[in-house]
C-alpha positions as CSV (number, residue, x, y, z in Angstrom):
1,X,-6.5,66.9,83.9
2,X,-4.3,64.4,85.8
3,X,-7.8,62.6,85.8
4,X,-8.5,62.2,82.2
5,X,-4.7,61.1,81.7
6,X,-5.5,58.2,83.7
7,X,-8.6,57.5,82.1
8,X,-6.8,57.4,78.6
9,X,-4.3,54.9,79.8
10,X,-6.6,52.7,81.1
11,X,-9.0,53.0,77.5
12,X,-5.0,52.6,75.8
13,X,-4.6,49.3,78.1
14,X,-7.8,47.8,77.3
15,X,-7.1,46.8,73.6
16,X,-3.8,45.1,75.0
17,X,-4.6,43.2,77.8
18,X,-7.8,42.0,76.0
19,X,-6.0,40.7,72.8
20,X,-3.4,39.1,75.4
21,X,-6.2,37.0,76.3
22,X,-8.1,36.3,73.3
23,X,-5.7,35.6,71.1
24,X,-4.3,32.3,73.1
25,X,-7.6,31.4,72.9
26,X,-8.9,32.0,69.5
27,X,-5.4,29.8,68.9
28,X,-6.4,27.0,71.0
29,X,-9.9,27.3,69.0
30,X,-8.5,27.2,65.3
31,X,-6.1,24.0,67.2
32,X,-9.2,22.2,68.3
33,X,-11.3,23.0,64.8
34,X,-8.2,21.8,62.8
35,X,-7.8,18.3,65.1
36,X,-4.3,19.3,66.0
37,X,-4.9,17.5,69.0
38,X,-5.9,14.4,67.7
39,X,-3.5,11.5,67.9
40,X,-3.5,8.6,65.3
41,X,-1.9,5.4,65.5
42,X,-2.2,2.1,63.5
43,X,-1.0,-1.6,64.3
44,X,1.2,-3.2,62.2
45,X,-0.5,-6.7,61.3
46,X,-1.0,-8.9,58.2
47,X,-2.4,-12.2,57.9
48,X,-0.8,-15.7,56.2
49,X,-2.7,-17.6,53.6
50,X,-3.6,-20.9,54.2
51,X,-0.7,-22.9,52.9
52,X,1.8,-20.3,55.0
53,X,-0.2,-20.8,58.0
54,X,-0.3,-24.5,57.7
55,X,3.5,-24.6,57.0
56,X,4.0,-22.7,60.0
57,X,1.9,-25.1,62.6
58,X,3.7,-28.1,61.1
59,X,7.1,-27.1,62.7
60,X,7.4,-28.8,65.9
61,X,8.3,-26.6,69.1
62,X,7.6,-27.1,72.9
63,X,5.3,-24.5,73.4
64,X,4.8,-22.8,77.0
65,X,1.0,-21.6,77.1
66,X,-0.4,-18.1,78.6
67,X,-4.0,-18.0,79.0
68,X,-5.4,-14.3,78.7
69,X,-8.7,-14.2,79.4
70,X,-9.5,-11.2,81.4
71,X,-8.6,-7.2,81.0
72,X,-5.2,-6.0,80.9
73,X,-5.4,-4.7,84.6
74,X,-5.8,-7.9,86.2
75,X,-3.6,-10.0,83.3
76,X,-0.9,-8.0,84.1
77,X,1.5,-10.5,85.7
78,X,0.7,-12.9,82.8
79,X,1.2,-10.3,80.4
80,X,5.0,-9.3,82.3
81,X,6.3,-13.2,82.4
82,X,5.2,-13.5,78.7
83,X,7.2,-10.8,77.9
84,X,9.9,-12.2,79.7
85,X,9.6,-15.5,78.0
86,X,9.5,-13.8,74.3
87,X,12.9,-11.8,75.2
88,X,14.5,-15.0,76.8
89,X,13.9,-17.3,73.5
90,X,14.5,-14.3,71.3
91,X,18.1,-13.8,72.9
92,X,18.8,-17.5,73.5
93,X,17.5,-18.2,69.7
94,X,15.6,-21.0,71.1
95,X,14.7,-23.3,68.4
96,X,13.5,-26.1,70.7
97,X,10.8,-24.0,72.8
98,X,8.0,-21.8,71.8
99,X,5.2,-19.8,72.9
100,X,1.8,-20.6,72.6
101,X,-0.8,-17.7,73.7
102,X,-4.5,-18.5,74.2
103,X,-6.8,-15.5,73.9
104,X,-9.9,-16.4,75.8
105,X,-13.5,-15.6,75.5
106,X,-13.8,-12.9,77.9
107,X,-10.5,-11.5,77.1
108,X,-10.9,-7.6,75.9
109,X,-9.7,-6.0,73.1
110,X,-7.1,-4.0,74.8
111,X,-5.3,-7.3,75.7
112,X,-5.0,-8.5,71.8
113,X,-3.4,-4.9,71.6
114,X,-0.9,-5.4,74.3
115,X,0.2,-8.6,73.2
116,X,0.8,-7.4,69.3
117,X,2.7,-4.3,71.2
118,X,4.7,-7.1,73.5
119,X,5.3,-9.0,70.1
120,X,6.7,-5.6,68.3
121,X,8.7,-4.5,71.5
122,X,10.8,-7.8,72.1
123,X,11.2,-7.8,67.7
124,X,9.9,-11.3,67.3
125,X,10.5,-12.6,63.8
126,X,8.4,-15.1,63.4
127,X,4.4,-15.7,64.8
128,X,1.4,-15.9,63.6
129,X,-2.6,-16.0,64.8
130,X,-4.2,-19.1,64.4
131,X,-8.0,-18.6,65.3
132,X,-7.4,-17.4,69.5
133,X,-4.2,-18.5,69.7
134,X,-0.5,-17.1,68.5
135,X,2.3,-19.0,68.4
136,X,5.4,-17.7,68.3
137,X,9.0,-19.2,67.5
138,X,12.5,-19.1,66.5
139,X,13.8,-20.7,63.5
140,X,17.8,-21.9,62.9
141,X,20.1,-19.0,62.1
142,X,22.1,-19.5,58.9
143,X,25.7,-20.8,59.5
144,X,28.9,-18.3,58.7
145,X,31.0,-19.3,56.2
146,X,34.7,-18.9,57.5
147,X,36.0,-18.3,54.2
148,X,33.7,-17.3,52.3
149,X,34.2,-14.0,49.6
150,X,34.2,-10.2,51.0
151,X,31.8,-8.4,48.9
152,X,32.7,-4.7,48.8
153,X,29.7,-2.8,47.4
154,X,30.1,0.5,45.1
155,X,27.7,3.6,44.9
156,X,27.1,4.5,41.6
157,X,27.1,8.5,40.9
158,X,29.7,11.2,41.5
159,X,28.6,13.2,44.5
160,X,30.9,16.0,44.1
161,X,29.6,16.6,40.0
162,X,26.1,16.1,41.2
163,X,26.0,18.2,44.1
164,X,24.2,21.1,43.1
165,X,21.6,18.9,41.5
166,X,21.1,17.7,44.9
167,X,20.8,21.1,46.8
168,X,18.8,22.8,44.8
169,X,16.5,19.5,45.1
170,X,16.9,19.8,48.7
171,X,16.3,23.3,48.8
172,X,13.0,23.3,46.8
173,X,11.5,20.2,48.9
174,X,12.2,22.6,52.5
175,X,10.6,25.7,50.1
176,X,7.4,23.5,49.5
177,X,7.2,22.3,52.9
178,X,7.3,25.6,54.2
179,X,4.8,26.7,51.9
180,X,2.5,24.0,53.1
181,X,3.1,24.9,56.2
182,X,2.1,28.6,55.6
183,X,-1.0,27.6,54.1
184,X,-2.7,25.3,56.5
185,X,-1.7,27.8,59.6
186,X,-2.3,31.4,58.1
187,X,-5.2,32.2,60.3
188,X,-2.5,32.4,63.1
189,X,0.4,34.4,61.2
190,X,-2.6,36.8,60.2
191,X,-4.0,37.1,64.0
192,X,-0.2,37.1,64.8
193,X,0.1,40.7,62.6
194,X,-3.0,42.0,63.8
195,X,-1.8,41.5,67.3
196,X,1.2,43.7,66.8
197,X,-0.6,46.4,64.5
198,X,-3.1,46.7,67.4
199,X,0.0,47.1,70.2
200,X,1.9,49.2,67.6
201,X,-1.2,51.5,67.6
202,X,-2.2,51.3,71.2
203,X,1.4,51.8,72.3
204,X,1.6,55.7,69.9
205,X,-1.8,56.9,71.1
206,X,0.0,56.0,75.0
207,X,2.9,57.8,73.9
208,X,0.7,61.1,72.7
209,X,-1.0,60.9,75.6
210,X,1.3,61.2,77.5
């Protein structure tokens, strides 16, 4: 008897300790079927016309050149000092210097992407890409007026009278995002209830058992 107990806990355990290990699993499938995994990025870029370009070259700066012409790994120390060089005429708003950098022939493509991520990281305003080259500057910052007017700027609207507008606006945008939500992952809420239906019932026949 004591026997047949033990064999009906062990039948009882299965269901349990199997859907413990299938269910991560059948989770990590619908993840990888769905591209939950997949990470997308984009690089900010746009490209002058011809009359902004030629504008641009015509201002007259003494430019320091960098010469990339190899892969990132071995252009590293180029690629640190130009950073360097960008953040020190950026800070100093250097509007006698410039920087002038030559992309070579056997330069790779993950360079060009370093030096756009270089350009975005030390917040350069103004550069642009002139067939394998970018040049890079600072322009004259617009003088302060001492006296000049204080402009004090009103919101239109009434907050307060408009309040409830605005929650229940609020409310129904987090109501549809929810919803969307819901809808794109209900393969997981439904395995989710089976898994506690099936340890619900697996954990009653235990108990008669028992």
């Amino acid at each position: 008897m004591i026997e047949k107990r033990e064999k009906r806990k062990k039948i009882f355990y299965v269901p349990g300790m199997i859907s413990l290990v299938l269910i991560p699993v059948f989770c990590f499938y619908h993840f990888y079927k769905v591209d939950a995994f997949k990470v997308e990025s984009c690089v900010d870029i746009s490209f002058p016309d011809s009359i902004q370009k030629k504008a641009f070259l015509q201002i007259k700066r003494n430019y320091q050149v960098f010469n990339l012409n190899s892969s990132e790994d071995l252009e590293k120390e180029k690629l640190d000092d130009l950073q360097l060089a960008l953040r020190k005429i950026n800070r100093k708003n250097d509007t006698i210097n410039g920087i002038q950098i030559h992309l070579g022939d056997k330069m790779q493509y993950e360079v060009y992407i370093r030096v756009l991520d270089i350009l975005a990281i030390e917040q350069m305003p103004l550069y642009i890409q002139n067939d394998n080259d970018f040049f890079v500057l600072m322009m004259p910052k617009p003088k302060v007026k001492k006296y000049s007017r204080v402009i004090i700027l009103y919101k239109c609207g009434y907050w307060e009278a408009n309040k409830d507008f605005f929650m229940e606006k609020e409310r129904k945008r987090q109501l549809e995002y929810n919803l969307s939500l819901y809808k794109k992952n209900w393969v997981l809420f439904l395995t989710y209830f089976g898994l506690v239906l099936l340890n619900i019932f697996a954990l009653v026949k235990f108990n008669k058992s028992r």
